[in-house]
C-alpha positions in Angstrom: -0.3 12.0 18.1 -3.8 13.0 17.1 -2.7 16.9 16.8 -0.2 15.1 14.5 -2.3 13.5 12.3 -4.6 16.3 12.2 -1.8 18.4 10.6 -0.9 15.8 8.3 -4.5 15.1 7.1 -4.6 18.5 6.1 -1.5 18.5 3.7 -2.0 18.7 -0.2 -1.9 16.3 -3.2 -1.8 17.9 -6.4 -4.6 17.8 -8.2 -2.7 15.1 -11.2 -2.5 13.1 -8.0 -5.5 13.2 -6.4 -6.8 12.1 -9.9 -4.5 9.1 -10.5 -5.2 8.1 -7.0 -9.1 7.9 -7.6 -8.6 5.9 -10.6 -6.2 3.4 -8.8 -8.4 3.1 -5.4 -11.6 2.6 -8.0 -9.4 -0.2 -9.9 -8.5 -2.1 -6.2 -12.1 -1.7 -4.9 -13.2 -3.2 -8.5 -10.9 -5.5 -8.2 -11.2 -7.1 -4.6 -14.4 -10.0 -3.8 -15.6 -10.0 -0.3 -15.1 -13.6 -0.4 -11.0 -13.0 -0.6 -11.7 -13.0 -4.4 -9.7 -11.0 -6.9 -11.1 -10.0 -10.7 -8.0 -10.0 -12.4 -9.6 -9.4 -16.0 -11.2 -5.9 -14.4 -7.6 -5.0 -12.5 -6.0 -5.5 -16.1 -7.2 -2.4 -17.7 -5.5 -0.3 -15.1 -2.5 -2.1 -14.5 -0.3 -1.3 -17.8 2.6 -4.0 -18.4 6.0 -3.2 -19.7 8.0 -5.4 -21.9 11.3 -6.1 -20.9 13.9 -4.5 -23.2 17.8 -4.7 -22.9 18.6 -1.9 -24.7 19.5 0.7 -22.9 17.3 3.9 -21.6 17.7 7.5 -21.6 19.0 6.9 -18.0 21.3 4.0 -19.1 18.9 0.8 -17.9 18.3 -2.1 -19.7 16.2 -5.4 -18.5 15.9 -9.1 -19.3 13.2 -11.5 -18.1 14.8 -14.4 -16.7 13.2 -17.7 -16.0 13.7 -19.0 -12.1 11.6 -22.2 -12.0 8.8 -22.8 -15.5 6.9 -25.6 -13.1 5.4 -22.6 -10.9 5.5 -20.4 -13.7 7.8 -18.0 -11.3 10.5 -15.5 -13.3 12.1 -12.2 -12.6 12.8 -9.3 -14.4 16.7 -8.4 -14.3 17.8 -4.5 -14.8 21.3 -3.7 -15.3 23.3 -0.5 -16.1 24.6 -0.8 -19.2 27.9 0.9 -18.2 31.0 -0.9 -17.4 31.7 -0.9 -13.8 35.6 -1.3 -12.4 33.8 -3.4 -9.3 31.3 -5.9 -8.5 27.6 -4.6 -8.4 25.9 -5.2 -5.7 22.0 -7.2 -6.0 19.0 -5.9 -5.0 15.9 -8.8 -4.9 13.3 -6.7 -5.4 9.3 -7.5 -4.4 6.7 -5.4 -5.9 3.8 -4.1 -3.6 0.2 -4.6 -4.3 -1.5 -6.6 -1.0 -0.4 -9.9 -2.1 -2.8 -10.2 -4.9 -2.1 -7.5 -7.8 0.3 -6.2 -9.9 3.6 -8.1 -11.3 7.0 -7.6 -12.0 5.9 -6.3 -15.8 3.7 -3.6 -14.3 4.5 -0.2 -15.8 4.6 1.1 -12.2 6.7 -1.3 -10.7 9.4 -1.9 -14.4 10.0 2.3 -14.1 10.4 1.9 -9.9 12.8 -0.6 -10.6 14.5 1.1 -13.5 15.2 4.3 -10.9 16.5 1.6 -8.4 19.0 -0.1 -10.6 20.6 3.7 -12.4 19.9 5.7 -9.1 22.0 2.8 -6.8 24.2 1.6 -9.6 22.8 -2.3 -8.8 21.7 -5.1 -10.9 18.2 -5.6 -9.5 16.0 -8.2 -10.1 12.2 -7.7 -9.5 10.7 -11.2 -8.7 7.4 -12.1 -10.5 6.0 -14.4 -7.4 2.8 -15.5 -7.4 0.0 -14.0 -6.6 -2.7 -15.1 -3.6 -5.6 -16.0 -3.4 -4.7 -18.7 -6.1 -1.0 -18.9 -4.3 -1.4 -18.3 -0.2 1.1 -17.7 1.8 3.9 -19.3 2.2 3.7 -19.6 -1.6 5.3 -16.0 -2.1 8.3 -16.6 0.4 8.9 -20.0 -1.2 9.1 -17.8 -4.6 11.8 -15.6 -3.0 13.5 -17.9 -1.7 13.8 -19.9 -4.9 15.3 -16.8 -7.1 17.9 -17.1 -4.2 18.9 -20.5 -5.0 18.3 -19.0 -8.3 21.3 -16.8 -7.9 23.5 -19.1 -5.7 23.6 -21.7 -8.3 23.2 -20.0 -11.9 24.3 -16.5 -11.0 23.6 -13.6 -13.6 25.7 -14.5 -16.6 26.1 -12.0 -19.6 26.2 -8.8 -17.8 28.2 -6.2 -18.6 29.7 -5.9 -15.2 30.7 -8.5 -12.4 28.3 -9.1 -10.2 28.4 -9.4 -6.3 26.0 -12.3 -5.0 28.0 -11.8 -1.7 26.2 -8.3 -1.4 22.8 -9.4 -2.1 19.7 -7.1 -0.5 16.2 -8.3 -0.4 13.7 -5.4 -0.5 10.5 -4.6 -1.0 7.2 -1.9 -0.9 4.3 -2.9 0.8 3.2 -6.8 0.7 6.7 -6.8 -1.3 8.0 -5.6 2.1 6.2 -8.1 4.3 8.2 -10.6 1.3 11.3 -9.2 1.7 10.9 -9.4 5.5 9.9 -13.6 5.3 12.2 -14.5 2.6 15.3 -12.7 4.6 14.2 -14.9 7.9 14.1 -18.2 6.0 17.5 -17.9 4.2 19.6 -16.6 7.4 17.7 -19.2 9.4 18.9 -22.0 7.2 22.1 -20.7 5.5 25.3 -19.5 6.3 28.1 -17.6 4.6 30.1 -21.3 4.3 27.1 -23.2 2.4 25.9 -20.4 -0.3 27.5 -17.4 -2.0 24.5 -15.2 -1.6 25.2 -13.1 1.2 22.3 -11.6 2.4 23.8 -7.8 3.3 20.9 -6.4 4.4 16.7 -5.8 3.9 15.2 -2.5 2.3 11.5 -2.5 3.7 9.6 0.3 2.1 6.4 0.8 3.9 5.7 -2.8 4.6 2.7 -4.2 5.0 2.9 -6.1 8.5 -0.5 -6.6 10.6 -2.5 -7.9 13.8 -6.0 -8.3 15.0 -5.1 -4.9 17.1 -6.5 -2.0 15.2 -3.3 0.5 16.0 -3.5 4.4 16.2 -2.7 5.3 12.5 -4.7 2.5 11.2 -8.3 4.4 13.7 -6.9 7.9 12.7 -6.4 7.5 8.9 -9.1 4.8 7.9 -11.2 6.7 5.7 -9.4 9.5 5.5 -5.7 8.9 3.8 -5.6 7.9 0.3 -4.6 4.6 -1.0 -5.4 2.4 2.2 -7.8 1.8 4.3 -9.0 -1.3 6.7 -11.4 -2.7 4.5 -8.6 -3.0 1.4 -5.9 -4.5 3.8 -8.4 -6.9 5.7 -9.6 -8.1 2.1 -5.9 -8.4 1.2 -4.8 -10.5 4.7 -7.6 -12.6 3.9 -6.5 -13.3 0.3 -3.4 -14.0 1.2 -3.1 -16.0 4.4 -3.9 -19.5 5.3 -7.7 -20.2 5.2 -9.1 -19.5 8.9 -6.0 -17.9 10.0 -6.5 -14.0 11.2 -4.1 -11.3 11.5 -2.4 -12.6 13.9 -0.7 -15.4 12.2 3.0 -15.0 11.8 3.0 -13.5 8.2 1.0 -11.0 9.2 2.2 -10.2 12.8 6.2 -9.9 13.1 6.4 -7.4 15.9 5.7 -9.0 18.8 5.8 -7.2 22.2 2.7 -6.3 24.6 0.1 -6.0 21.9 -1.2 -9.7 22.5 0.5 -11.2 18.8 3.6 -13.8 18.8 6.7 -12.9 19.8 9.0 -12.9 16.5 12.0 -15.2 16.6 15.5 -13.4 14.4 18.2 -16.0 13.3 21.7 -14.4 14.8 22.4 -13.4 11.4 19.5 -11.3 10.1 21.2 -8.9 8.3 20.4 -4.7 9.1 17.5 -3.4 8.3 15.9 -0.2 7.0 12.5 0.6 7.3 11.0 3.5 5.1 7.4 5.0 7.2 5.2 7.7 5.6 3.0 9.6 8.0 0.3 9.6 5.9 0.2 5.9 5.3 -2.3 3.6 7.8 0.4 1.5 8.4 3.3 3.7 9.7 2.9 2.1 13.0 3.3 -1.3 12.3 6.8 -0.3 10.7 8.1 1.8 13.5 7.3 -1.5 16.0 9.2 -3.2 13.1 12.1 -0.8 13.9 11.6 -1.2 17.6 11.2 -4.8 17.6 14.7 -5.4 15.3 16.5 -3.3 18.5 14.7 -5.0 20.9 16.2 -8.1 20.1 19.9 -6.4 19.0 19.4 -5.8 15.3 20.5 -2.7 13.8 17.6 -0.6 12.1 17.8 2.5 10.2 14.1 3.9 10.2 13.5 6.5 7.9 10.4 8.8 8.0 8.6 10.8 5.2 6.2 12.9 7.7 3.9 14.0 4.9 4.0 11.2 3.1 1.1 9.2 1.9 1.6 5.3 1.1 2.9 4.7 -2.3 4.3 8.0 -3.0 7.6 6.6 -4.8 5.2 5.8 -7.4 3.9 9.4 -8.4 6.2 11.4 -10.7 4.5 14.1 -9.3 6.2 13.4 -5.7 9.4 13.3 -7.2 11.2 15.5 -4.6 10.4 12.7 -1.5 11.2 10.2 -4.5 14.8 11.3 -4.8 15.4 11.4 -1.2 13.7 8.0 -0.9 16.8 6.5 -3.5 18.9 8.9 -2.0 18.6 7.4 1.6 18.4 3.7 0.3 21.8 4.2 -1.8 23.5 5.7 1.4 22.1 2.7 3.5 23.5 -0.2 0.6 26.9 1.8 0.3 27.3 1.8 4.5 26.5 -1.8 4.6 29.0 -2.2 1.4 32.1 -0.2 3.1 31.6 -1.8 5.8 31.9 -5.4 4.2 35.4 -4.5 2.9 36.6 -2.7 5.9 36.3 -6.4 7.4 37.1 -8.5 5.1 
């Protein structure tokens, strides 16, 4: 593992990059308070937002912002293709990364990734604008997912251009948006069923999530301080942002995987749907998801784990990396369309 990491460590950025990555690690450390703290005036003159626009792009996307539930404030931005289809679109429920306390579903990073999502899998997807810890702790982001659910069971997405398939509904997510996705997938198979809602949960897209314990873990020692974008200090400011006051890393939003590493063991309803996990080897966190992985078998879940080996966290979000990008949508349309023919096979 170490000659491993040592190869990887060793693998170039270009230099556009390197650059946007020193502006973006300068914003977060700006941004983050020692006391769990975030500055959100300073974060806003990196994070560029993106109005929503219906009209059709070059690549054929258009978005609406839709409003879930005004009390909380909590809305999601819809994207759609605007050509006809002869079938039902599937749903992806998309939740943006950004350790629980940054970015939103306006964010010009997170409006294009979703844009590439919705014309690159041919899905409506709708990028949920939860709130945002430390004002809203957990479980304040899984009750926001699970309300654009609800959301979908009982209003649906009227207007489109195509028929939409709430019955083949995916939850996903990058990051903390993975950890989301993870949570709000647990609490809706736990306490639905196919016979009480019309939104199906098919299955969970985690890219690179952002799952945790008070067990520093081999990646997390080899790459602190030396792979870009994360580090210990960032994700222990962002756990304690985001979870319970006086809870540590090993509180059940943060620790999922159970096994012999001294956190909970992690109950599944029967019908948790399968599961792809997307690791980089370059991110701190790759081996959090591969116990992810191991942890869904362990218990009898399928999971498709995908690895980028000289990937560093974030990557989907650099133009630049546009090759592992395309292979990234590439591997997540293959997973949606299995799940898909599999559905009609058996229905």
């Amino acid at each position: 593992m170490a000659a491993a990491h040592g190869r990887r460590r060793r693998v170039a950025l270009p230099w556009t990059v390197r650059l946007r990555l020193c502006g973006l690690e300068a914003a977060i450390d700006v941004a983050q308070c020692r006391d769990g703290g975030v500055n959100r005036s300073l974060f806003s003159l990196f994070d560029r937002r993106t109005p929503a626009d219906p009209r059709p792009d070059a690549t054929g996307v258009g978005s609406t912002d839709i409003t879930v539930d005004a009390s909380r404030g909590l809305w999601a931005r819809v994207f759609t293709v605007a050509e006809r289809s002869p079938s039902p679109r599937p749903v992806i429920v998309y939740f943006h990364g950004g350790g629980f306390t940054l970015f939103s579903a306006a964010s010009r990073t997170y409006d294009a990734l979703c844009r590439t999502l919705c014309g690159g899998l041919g899905a409506v997807v709708v990028s949920v604008n939860y709130r945002l810890a430390p004002e809203h702790r957990a479980p304040a982001a899984y009750d926001d997912g699970e309300a654009v659910l609800r959301y979908l069971a009982t209003t649906g997405l009227p207007g489109h251009v195509s028929p939409v398939d709430v019955s083949a509904c995916f939850v996903a997510g990058d990051s903390a948006g993975g950890n989301i996705a993870h949570h709000v997938a647990h609490r809706w198979t736990a306490a639905t069923s196919a016979s009480t809602s019309p939104v199906h949960l098919a299955g969970v897209i985690l890219v690179q999530p952002c799952f945790s314990g008070e067990e520093r873990t081999k990646a997390e020692r080899a790459l602190d301080g030396v792979a870009p974008m994360l580090n210990t200090r960032r994700t222990d400011l962002s756990w304690k942002a985001f979870l319970p006051e006086g809870a540590d890393r090993n509180h059940p939003a943060a620790h999922v995987t159970g096994g012999d590493d001294g956190g909970p063991e992690h109950e599944l309803p029967e019908s948790f749907p399968p599961a792809m996990v997307v690791i980089g080897g370059l991110d701190s966190l790759h081996d959090w998801g591969r116990r992810y992985g191991a942890m869904l078998r362990r218990k009898g879940r399928t999971a498709r784990v995908v690895e980028f080996p000289d990937s560093i966290h974030a990557f989907y979000v650099f133009p630049e990396l546009a090759d592992d990008s395309r292979k990234l949508v590439d591997e997540i349309r293959a997973f949606v369309e299995e799940i898909i023919r599999s559905k009609q096979s058996t229905s």
